[in-house]
C-alpha positions as CSV (number, residue, x, y, z in Angstrom):
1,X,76.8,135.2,84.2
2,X,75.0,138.3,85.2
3,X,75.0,139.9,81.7
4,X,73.1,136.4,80.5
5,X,70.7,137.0,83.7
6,X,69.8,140.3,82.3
7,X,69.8,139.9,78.8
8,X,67.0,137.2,79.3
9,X,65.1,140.1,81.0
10,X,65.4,142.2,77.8
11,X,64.3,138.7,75.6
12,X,61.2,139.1,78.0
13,X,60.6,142.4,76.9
14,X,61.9,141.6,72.9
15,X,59.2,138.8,73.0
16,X,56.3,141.4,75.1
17,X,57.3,143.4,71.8
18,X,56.9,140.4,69.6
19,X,53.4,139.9,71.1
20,X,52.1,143.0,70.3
21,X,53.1,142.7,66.9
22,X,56.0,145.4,66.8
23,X,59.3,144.7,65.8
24,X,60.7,142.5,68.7
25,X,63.6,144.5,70.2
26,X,63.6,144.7,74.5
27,X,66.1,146.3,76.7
28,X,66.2,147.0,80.4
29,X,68.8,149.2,82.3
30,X,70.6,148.2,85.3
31,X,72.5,150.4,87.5
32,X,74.2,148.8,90.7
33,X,73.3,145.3,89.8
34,X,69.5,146.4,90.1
35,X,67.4,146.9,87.1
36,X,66.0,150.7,86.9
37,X,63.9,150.1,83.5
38,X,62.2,147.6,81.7
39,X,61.4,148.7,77.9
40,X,60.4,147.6,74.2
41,X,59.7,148.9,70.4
42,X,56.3,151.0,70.6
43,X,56.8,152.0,67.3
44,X,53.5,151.1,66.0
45,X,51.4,151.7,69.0
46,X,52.5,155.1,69.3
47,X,53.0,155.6,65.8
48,X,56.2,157.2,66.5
49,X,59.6,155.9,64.7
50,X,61.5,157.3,67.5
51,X,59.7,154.9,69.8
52,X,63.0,152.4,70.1
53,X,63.7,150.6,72.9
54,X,67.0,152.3,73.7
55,X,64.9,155.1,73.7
56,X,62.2,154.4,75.9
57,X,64.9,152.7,78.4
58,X,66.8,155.6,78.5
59,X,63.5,157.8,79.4
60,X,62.5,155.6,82.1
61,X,66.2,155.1,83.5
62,X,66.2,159.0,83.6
63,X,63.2,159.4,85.2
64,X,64.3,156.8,87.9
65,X,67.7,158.0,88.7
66,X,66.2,162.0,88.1
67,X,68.8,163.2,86.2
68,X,70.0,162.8,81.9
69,X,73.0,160.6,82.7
70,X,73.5,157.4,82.7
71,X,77.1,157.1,83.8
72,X,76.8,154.4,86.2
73,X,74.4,152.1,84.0
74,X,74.3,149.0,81.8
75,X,71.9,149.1,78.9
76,X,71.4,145.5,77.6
77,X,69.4,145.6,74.7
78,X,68.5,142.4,72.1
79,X,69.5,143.8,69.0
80,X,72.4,146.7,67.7
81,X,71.5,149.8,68.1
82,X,70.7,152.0,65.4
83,X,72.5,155.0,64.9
84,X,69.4,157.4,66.3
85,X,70.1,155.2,69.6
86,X,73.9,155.2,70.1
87,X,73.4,158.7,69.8
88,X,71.2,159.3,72.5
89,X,72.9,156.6,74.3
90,X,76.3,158.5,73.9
91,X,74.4,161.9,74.7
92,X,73.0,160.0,77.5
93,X,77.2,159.2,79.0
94,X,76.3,155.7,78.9
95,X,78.9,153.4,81.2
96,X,78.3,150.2,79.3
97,X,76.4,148.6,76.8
98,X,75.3,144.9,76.0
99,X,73.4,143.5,72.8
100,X,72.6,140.3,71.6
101,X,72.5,140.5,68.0
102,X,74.0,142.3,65.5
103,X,71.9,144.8,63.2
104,X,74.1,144.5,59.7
105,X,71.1,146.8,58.3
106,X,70.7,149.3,60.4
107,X,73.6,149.0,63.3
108,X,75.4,151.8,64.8
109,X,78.5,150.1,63.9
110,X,78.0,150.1,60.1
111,X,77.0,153.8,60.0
112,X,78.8,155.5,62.8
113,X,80.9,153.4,65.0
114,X,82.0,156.8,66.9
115,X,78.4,157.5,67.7
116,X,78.7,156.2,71.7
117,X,80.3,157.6,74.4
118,X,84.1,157.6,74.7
119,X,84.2,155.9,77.6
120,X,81.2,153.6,77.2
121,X,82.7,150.1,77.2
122,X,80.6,147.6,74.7
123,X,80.2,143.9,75.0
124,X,78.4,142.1,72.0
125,X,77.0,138.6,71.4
126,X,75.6,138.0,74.5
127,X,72.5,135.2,74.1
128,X,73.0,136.7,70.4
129,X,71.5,133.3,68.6
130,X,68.5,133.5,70.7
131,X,68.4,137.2,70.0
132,X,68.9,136.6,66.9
133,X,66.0,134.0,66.8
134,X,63.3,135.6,68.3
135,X,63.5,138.7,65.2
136,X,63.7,136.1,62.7
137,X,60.7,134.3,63.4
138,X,59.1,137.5,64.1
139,X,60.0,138.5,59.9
140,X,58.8,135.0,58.8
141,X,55.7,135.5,60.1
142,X,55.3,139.5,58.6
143,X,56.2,137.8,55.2
């Protein structure tokens, strides 16, 4: 129940994203049952390719906590990371991670399914078709 509660809080930020016209990926990070950060794709608005969501939630959750690691968090983000995120997000000591949708593209899984932390537990498919739903309209409407 809770991982549904707080994967509709990363759909908020997937659809702030969608808004804005970037890619629509959102992802917040909550540590003791508390969300520490809220984030989304700025790719285009700071014309930065590095500008994930992953990323920028793992900045923020940093920042909050004051320290690099995350061992005691749950990143829930709306789409599979890519392979530049796990990284970080294995760098990071992640505890857990949560995603809607798969990315059969781009996903860390395809590419480099060893890319997260050892320890970082992974739970998939969580509100995936609305996940899932929210980045296809957003392609229909680039087409």
């Amino acid at each position: 129940m809770d991982d549904e509660k707080f994967m509709r809080a990363a759909l908020d930020q997937a659809q702030a994203a969608f808004d804005q016209g970037e890619v629509p990926v959102g992802a917040v990070v909550v540590c003791r049952d508390r969300i520490i950060a809220r984030a989304r794709n700025l790719t285009e608005l700071l014309h930065d390719v590095t500008a994930h969501a992953e990323m920028q939630a793992i900045t923020s959750a940093s920042n909050t906590l004051g320290g690099k690691y995350l061992k005691d968090c749950t990143l829930y983000v709306t789409v599979e990371p890519c392979v530049m995120c796990a990284g970080a997000l294995g760098w990071s000591q992640l505890s857990r991670l949560v995603y809607g949708t798969e990315d059969e593209k781009k996903g860390y899984t395809r590419f480099a399914p060893q890319a997260l932390h050892p320890k970082t537990q992974v739970t998939t498919g969580v509100l995936a078709d609305e996940c899932a739903a929210l980045m296809s309209r957003f392609f229909q409407q680039k087409r």
